[in-house]
MIROFI-205412 format. One record per residue: x, y, z of N, C-alpha, C in turn; residue in one letter. Coordinates in steps of 0.02 Angstrom, whole numbers, plus 32768, in hexadecimal, padded with zeros to 4 digits. Layout:
XYZXYZXYZA ...
! end
This chain:
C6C58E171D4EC6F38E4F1D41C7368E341D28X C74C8E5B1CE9C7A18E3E1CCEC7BD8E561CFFX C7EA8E1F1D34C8238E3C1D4EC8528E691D45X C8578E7E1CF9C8918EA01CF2C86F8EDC1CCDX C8378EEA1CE3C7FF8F341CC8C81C8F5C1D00X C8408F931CF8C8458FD31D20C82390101D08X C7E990201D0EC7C990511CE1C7EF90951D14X C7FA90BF1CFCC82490F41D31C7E891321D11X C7C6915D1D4CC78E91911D41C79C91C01D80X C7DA91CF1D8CC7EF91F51DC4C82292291DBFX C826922F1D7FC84D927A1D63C85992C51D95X C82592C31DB3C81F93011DCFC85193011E18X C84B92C11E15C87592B91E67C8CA92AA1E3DX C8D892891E00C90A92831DEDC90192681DC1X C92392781D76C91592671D46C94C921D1D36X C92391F51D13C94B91A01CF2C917918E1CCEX C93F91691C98C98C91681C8EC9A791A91C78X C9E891AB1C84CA0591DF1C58CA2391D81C30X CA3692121BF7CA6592031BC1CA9391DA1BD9X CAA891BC1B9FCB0791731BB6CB4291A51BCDX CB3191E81B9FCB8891F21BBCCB71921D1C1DX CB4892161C1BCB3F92301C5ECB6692091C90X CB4591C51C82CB8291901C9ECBBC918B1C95X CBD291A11C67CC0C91891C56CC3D91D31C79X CC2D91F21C73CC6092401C86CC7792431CD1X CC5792311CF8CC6C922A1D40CCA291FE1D43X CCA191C81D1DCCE0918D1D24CD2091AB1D02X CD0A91B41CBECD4C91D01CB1CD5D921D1CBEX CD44923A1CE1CD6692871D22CD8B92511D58X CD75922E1D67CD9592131DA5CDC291E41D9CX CDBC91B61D5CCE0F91841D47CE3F91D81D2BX CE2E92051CFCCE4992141CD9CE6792701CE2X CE40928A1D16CE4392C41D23CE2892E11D54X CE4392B31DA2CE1692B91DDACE5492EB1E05X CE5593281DF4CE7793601E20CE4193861E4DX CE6E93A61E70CE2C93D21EA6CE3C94111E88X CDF1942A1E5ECDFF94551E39CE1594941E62X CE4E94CD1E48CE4E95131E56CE8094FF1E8EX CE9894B91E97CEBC94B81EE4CF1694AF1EC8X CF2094961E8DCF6394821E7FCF7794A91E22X CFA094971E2DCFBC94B91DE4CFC794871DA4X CFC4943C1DCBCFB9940E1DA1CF8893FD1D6DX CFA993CC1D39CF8093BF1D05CF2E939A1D29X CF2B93721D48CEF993561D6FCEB993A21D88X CEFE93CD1D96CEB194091DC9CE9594271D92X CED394311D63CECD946F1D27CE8794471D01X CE8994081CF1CE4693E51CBBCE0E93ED1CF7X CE0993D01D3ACDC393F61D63CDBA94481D42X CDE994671D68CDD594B81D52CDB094CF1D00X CDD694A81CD0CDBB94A01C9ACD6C94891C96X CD63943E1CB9CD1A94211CADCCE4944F1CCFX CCF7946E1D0FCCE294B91D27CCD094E01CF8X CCF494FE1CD4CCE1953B1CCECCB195281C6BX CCC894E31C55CC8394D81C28CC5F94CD1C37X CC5794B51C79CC1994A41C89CBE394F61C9CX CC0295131CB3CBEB95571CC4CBCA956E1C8FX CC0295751C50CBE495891C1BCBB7956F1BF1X CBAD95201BF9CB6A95041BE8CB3295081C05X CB3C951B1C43CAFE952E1C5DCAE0957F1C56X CB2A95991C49CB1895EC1C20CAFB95F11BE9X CAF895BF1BBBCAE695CD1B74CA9795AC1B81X CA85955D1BB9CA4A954C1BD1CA2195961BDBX CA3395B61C07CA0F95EE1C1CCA1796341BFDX CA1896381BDECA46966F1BAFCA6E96991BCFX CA9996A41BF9CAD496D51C09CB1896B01C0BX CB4496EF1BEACB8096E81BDECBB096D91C01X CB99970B1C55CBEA96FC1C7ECBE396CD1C9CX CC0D968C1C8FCC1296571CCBCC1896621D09X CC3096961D28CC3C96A31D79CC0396B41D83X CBC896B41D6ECB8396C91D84CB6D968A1D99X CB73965F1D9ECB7C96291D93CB8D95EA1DC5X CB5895EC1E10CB8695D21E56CB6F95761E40X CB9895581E56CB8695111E5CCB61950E1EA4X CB4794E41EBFCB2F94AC1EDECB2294771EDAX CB0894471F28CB00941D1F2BCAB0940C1EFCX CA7A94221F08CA44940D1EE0CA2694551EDCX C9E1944B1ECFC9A494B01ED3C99F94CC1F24X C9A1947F1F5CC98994A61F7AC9DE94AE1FA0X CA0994A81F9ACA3A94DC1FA4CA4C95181F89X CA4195181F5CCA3795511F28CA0F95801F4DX C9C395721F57C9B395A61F70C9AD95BB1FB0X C9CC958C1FF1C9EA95982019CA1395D0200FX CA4795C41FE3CA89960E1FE3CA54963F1FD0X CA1E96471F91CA10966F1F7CC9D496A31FC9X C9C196791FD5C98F96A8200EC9BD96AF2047X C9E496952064CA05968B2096CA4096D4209DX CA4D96C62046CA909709203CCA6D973A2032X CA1F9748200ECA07976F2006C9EC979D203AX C9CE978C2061C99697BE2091C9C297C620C2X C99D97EF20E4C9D098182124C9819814214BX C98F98282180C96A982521B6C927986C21B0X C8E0986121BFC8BB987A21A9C8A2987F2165X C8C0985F2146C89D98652107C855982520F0X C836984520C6C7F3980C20C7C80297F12082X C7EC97B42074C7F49790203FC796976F2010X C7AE976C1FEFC74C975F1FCCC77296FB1FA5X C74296D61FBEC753969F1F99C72596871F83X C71696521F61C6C396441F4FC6CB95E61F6DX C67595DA1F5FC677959A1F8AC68C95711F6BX C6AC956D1F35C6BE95261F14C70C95311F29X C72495401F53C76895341F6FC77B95071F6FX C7B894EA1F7FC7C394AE1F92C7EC94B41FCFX C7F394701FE9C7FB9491204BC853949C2045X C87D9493200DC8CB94B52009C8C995182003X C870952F2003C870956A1FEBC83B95782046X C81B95472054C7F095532086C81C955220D3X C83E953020D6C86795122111C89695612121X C8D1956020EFC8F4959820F5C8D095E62117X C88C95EC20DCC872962020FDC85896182141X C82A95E82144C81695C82194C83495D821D6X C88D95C221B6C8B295C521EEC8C4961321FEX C8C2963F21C2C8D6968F21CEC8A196AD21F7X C86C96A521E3C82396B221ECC83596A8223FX C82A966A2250C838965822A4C861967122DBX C897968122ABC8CA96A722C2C8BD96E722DEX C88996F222C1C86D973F22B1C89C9773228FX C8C59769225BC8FA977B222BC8C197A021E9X C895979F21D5C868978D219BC81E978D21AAX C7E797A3217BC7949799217EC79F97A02123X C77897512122C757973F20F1C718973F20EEX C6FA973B20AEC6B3972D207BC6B6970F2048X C69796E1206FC69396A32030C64596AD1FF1X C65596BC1FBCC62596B01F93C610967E1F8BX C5B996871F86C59896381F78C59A96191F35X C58095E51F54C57F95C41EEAC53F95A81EECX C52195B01EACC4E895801E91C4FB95481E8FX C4AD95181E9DC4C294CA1E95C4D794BC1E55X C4FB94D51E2DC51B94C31DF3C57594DA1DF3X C57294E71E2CC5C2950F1E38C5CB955B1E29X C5B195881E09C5AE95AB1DE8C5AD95EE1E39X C5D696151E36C5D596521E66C5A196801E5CX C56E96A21E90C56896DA1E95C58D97181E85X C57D97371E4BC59E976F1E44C569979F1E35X C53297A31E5CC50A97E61E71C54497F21EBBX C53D97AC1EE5C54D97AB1F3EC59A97B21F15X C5B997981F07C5FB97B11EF0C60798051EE0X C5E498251EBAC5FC98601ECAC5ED98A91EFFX C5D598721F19C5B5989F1F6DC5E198951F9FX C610984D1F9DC63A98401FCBC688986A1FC9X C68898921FB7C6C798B01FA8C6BC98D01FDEX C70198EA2014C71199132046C73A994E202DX C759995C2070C773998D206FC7C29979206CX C7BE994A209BC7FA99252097C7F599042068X C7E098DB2048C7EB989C2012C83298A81FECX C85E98691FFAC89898711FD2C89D982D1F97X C87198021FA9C89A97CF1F7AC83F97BF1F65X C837978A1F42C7FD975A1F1FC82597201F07X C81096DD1F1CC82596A91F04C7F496841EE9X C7F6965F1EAAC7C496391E8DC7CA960C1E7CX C7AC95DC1E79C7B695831E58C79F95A91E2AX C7E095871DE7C7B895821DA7C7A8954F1D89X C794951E1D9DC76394F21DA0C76694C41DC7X C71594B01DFAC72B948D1E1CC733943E1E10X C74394261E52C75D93E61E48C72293A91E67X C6EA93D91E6DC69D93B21E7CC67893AE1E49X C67593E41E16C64D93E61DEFC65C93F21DB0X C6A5940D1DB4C6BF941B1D67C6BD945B1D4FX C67D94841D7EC66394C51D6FC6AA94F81D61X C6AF950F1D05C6CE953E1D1BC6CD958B1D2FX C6E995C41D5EC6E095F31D7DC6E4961F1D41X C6B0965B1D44C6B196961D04C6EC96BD1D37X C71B96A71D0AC76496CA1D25C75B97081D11X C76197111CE0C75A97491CC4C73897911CEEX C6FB97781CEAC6D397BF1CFAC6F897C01D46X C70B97761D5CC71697961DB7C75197BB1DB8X C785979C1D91C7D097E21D70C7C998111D79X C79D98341D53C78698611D28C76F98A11D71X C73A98881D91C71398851DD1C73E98A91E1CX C76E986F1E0DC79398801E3FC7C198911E3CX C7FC98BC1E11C83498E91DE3C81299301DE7X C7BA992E1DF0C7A999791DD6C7AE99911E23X C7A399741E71C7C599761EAFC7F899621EC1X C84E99601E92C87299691EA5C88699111EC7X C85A98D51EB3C86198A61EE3C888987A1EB5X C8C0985C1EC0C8DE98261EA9C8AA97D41EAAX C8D397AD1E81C8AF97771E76C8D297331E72X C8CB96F31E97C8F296BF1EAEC8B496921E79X C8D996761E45C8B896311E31C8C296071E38X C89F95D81E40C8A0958B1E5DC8A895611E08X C8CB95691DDDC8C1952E1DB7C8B594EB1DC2X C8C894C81DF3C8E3947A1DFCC8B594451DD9X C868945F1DBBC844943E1D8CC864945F1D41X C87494911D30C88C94A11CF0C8BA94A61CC6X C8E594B31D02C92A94C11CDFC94994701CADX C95294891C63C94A94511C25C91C94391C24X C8D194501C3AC88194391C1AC86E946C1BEEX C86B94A71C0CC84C94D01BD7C88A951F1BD0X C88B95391B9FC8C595591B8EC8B095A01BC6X C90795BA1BE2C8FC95EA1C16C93096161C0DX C92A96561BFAC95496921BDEC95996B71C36X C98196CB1C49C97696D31C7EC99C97321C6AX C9B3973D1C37C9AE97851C38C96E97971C01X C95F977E1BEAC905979F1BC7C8D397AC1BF2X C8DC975E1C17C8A1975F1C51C8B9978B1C9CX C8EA97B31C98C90C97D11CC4C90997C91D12X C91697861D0EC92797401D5CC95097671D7FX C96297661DBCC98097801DE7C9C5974D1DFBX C99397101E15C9AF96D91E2DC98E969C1E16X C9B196661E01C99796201DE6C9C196001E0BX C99F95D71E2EC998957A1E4EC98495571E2CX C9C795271E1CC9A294FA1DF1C9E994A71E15X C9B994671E0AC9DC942E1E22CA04940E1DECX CA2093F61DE7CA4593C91D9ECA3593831D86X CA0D93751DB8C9FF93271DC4C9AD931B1DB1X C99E93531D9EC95C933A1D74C95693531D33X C93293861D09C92A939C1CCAC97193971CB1X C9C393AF1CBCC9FE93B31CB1CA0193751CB1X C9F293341CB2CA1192F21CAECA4C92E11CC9X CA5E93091D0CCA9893051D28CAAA92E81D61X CAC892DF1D90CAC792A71DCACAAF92BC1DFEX CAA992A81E3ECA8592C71E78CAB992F31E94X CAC493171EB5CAEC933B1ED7CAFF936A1EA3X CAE693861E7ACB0C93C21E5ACAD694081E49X CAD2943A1E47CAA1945E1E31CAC9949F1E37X CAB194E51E2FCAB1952B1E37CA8F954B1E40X CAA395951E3CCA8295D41E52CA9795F81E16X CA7896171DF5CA9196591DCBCA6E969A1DDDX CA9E96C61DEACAA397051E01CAAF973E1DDCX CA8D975F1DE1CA9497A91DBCCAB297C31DB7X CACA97E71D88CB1C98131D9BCAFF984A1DD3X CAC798651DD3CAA6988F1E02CA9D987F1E3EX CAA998271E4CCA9698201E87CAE697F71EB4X CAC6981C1EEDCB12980A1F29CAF797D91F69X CB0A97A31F5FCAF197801F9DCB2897831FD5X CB1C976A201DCB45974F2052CB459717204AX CB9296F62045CBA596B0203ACB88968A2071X CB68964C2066CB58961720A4CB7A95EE20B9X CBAC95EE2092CBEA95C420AACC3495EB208AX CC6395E720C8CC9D960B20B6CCCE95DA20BFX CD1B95D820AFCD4795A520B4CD79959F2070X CD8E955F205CCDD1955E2025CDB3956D1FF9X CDC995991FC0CDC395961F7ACE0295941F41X CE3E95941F70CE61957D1F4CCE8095CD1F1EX CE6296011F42CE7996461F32CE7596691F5BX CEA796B71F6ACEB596D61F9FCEC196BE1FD6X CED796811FE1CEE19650200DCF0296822058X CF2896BF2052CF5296C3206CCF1E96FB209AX CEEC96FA2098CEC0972F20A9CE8A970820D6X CE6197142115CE3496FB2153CDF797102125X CDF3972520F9CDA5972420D6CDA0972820A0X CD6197032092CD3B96E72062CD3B97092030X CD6F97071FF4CD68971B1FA8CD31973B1F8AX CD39977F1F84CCE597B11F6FCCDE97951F37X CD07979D1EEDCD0597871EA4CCD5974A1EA5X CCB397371E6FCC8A970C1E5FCCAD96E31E2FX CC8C96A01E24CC7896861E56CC7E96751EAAX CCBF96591EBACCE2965A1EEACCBD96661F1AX CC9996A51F21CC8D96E41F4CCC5396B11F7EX CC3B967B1F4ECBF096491F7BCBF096031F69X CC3D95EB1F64CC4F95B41F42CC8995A81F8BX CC8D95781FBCCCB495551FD8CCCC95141FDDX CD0194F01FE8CD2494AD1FDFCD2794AD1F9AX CD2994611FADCD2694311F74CCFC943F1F47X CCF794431F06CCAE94451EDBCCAF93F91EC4X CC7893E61EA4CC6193831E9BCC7993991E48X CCAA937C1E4ECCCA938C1DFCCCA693511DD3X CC9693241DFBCC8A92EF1DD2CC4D92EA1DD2X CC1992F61DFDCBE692FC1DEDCBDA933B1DB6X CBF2935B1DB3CBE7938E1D87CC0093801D3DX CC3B934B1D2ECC52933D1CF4CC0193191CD5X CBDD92F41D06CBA892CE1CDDCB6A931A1CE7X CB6193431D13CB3593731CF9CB4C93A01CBCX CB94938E1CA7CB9393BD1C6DCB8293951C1AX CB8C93411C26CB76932C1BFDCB1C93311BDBX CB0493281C32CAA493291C36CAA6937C1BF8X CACC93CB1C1ACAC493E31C08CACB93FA1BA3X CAF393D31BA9CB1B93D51B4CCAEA93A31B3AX CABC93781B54CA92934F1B34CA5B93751B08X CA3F93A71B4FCA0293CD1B3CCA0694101B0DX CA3E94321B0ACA6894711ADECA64943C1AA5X CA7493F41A93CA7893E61A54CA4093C21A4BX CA0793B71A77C9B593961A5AC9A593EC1A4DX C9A993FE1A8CC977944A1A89C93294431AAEX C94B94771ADFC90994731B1BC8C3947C1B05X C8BE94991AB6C86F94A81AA9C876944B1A85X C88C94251A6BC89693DC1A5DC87793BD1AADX C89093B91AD5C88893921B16C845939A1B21X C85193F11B25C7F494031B34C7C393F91B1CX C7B4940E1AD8C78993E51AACC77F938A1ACEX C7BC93561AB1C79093211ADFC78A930F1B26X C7AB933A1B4DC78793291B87C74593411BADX C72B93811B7AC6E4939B1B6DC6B993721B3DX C6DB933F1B06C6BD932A1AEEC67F92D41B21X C6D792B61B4AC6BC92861B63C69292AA1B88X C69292DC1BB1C66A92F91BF3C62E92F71BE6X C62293171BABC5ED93211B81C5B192D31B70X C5E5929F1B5DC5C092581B5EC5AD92501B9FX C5CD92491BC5C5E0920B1BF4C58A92461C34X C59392911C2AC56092AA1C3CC51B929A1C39X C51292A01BE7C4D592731BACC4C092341BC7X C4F0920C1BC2C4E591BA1BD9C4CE91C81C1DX C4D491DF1C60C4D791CD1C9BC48B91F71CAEX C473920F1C7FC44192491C88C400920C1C6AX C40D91EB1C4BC3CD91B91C45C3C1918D1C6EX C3EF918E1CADC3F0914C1CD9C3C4916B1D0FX C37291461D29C35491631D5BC375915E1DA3X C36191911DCAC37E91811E12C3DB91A91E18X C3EE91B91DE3C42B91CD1DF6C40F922B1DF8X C44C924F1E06C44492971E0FC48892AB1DFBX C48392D21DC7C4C392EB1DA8C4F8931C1DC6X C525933D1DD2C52E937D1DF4C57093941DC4X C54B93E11DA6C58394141D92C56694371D3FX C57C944E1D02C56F947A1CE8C55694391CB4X C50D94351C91C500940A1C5CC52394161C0FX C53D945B1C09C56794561BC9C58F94691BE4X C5DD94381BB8C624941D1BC3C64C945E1BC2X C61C94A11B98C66194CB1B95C66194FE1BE3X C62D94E41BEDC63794FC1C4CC65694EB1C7AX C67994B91C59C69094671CA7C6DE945F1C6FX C700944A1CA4C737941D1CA0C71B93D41CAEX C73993A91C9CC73093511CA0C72993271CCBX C6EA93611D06C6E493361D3AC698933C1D35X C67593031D60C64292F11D65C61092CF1DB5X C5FE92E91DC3C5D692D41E01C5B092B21DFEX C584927D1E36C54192601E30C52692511E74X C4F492411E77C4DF920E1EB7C4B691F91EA2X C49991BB1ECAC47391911EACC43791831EF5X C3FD919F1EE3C3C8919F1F20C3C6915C1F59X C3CB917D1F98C3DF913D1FBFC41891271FBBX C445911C1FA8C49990EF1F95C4C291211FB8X C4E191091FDBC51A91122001C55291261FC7X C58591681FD3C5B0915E1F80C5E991261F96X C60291361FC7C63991131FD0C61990AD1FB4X C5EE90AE1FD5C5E990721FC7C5E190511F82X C5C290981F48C5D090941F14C60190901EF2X C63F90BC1F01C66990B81EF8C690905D1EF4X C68590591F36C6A690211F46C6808FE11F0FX C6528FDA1F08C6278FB81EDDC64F8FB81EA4X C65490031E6CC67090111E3AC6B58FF11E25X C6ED8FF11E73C72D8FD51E58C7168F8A1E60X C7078F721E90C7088F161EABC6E18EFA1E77X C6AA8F1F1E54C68C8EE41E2AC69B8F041DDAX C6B78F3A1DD5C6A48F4C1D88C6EB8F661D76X C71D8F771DC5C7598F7F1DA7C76F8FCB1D95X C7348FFF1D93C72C90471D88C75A90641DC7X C772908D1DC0C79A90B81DECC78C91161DEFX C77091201E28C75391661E32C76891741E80X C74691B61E89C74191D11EC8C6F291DB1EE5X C6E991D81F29C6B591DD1F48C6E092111F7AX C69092241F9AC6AA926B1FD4C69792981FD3X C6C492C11FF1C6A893131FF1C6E0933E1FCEX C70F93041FB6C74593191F90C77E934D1F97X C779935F1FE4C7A493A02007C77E93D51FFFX C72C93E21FE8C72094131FD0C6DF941F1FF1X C6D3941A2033C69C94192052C653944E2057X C67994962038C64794C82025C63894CA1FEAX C64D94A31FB7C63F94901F79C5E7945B1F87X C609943D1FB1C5CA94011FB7C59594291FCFX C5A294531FFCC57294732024C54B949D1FE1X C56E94AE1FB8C56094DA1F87C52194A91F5EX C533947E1F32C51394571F20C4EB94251F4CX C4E494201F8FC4AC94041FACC4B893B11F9BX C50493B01FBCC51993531FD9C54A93562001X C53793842036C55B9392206FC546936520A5X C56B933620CEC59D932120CEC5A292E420B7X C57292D72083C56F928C206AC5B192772033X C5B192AA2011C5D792BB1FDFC5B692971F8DX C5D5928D1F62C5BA92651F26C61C92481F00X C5DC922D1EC2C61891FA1ECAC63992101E82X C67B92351E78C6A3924C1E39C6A792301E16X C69B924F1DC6C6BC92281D94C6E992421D5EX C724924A1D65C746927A1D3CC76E92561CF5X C75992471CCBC77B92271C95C7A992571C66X C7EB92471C53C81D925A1C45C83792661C03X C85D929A1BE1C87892831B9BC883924C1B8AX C89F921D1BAAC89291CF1B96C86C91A11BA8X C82E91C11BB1C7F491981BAEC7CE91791B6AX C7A9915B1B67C77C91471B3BC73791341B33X C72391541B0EC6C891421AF8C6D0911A1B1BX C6D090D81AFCC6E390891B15C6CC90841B59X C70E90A01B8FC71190A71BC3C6CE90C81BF3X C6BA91041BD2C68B91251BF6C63690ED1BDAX C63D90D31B95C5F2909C1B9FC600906A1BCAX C63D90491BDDC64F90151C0DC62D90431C41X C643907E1C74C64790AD1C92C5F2909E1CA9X C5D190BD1C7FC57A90C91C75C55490861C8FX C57A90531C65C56690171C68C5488FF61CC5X C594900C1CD0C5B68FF61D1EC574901A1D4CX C56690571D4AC53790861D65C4EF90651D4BX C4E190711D1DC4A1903F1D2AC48B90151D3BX C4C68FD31D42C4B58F891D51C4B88FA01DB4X C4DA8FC71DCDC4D78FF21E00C49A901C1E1BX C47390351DEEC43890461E01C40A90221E1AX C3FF8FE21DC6C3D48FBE1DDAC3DA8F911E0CX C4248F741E29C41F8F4B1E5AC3FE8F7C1E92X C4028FBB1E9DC3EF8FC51EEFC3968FE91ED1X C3958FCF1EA2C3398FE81E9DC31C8FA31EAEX C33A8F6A1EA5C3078F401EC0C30C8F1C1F00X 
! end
C-alpha cells in the first residue's frame, strides 16, 4: 500500500475534500471580520451580519425561496430537525415516518413517544429502501399532524417518491418535515414547487461546508415553538424570546465562521449547478454499482438505477464480518468508508442486515473512475482472500 494513498468513500457521513475556498473563508472571518454578529454596531459585527444574511440568501436561491428569514441556522440536520419536530407537535398528536429514518429523526420521536406526548407509525420499506405506499395511505389518523421523510437514505441512497407522499398528505391537511441531509447540493430541491413544509438539511456534507453548521427552512405558513430561547442581540429589553423570524428559533452566538466556509461550499454548487454534481455522482454510482455486481459472494443493497439513489452504496460480503472489512480496506489498501448500522437501525431492519450492518460506500463529486477501479480492485482481492 502507497503510504500516502487516502482514498476517501465516506461522503455520506461528511463530504472531502472540499472546494479551496472552503478553507480558506473561516480564516479570513476570523483574522479579518470576527464580530459577534447582531451584538455591536461595529464594523467587525456589521461584516458577520452581512456574511449572515448572504449566506441565507444562498441557500434561498439553493432551494428556491426568496425570504432569508425563512431561513433558521443550526448546528447540523439533526438539530434542525430537533427544532423542527420538537417546535412542531403539541401533545396528542400522531406523526407517520417511514423506516429509512435516521436515529436524529428516530430518537427525538422515541423520546416524545415515551413520554407519552405523541403515537407514531412507522411505514415499512422494501429491501431496496423504497416505502410502502399502499400501508402508507392507510396509516393516516385522525390526529396525524406532521410526516417526516428521508429523502434519501444514507444506507442505501434510495431516493423517497416525495412527491406523491406531498401530494398524499396536504390532501389530509398534514404538514411535512424533510430530512435532506443526503441531498441538499446532490440533487436540485425547489422547496415551493415541491410544496415542503419544513427542510433539514446539514452543511457539512452535499453543501461542502464545515461540521457544525446546517438549517431548517420554514414555511411562511408554518409557526414553530422555539427550542432554545436567550440573546439575540434584539428586543433585548424584553424577558422573551423575539416572535419575528429569524430570531424567533435562533439563540446565542451563531458559528459565523463556520458558516463563512458553508457559504463558500454553497456559491461552489449555484456556480457548478446541482443537476452538474448530480449527473456525476449518479454517473460514478452507476459504475462503481456495475463493477461490484460481477464480484461473486458480495450482496448489493439499494436502487440498481442511479436515478433512484443518491451516491451511496451498500454491500456485504457472505460470511465477512463488515467491520473487519472495513478495517482490511483502510490498513492494507488505504480506502476510507463506513461500516455499521450507520444511525439507521430500521433501515437495516428494512433491508435485512440488522444488526450486522454492511459496509458503505459513498463516493463524492471529487471522486474518480480511477479511484472507484482502485476501489473494485481492493474488494475483490478481499473476496478472494476469505474464499480460500
Amino acid at each position: 500500500m502507497d503510504d500516502n494513498l487516502n482514498l476517501y468513500f465516506d461522503n455520506a457521513a461528511t463530504s472531502w475534500p472540499k472546494p479551496e475556498a472552503v478553507y480558506k473563508a473561516p480564516e479570513k472571518q476570523m483574522r479579518q471580520a470576527y464580530g459577534n454578529p447582531g451584538r455591536s454596531g461595529h464594523t467587525h459585527t456589521l461584516e458577520s451580519d452581512r456574511l449572515l444574511y448572504q449566506t441565507r440568501e444562498a441557500i434561498g436561491r439553493l432551494f428556491s425561496f426568496s425570504d432569508p428569514a425563512r431561513l433558521i441556522f443550526a448546528l447540523n440536520a439533526t438539530d434542525a430537525l430537533n427544532i423542527a419536530i420538537k417546535g412542531f407537535l403539541n401533545p396528542d398528536d400522531h406523526v407517520l415516518y417511514t423506516a429509512m429514518e435516521h436515529n436524529s429523526v428516530l430518537r427525538p420521536l422515541g423520546r416524545l413517544r415515551r413520554d407519552e406526548l405523541i403515537s407514531t407509525t412507522m411505514i415499512p420499506c422494501s429491501n431496496q429502501g423504497y416505502p410502502d405506499l399502499d400501508y402508507f395511505e392507510k396509516a393516516f389518523q385522525n390526529n396525524t399532524r406532521l410526516l417526516v421523510v428521508n429523502h434519501a437514505s444514507n444506507v442505501t441512497g434510495t431516493i423517497a417518491p416525495l412527491k406523491e407522499m406531498i401530494e398524499s398528505a396536504h390532501r389530509r391537511g398534514v404538514k411535512v418535515l424533510v430530512d435532506a441531509a443526503q441531498t441538499a447540493g446532490v440533487i436540485p430541491i425547489d422547496v415551493l414547487k415541491e410544496n415542503i413544509d419544513l427542510l433539514a438539511f446539514t452543511g457539512h456534507k452535499g453543501l461542502f461546508g464545515p461540521t457544525g453548521t446546517g438549517g431548517l427552512y420554514v414555511a411562511p405558513w408554518i409557526d414553530l415553538k422555539p427550542l432554545r430561547e436567550g440573546g439575540t442581540g434584539s428586543q433585548s429589553e424584553i424577558d422573551i424570546h423575539p416572535e419575528s423570524m429569524p430570531e424567533r428559533l435562533e439563540a446565542g452566538t451563531l458559528n459565523s465562521t463556520g458558516l463563512a466556509g458553508l457559504l463558500e461550499g454553497v456559491n461552489f454548487i449555484l456556480e457548478t449547478g446541482v443537476e452538474e454534481i448530480h449527473r456525476k455522482e449518479s454517473e460514478l454510482r452507476d459504475y462503481l454499482y456495475k463493477q461490484l455486481q460481477k464480484i461473486s459472494g458480495l450482496t448489493l443493497y439499494g436502487p440498481e438505477f442511479n436515478s433512484h439513489s443518491v451516491s451511496v452504496l451498500s454491500f456485504t460480503l457472505n460470511g465477512a464480518d463488515c467491520g473487519e472489512i472495513g478495517y482490511i480496506l483502510e490498513s492494507n489498501y488505504g480506502i476510507l468508508c463506513r461500516t455499521g448500522l450507520h444511525c439507521a437501525p430500521m433501515a437495516h431492519q428494512a433491508i435485512g442486515t440488522f444488526p450486522e450492518g454492511t459496509v458503505r460506500l459513498s463516493p463524492g463529486y471529487f471522486s474518480s473512475q480511477d479511484d472507484l477501479d482502485y476501489l473494485v480492485n481492493a474488494v475483490h482481492d478481499i473476496v478472494q482472500l476469505a474464499s480460500e
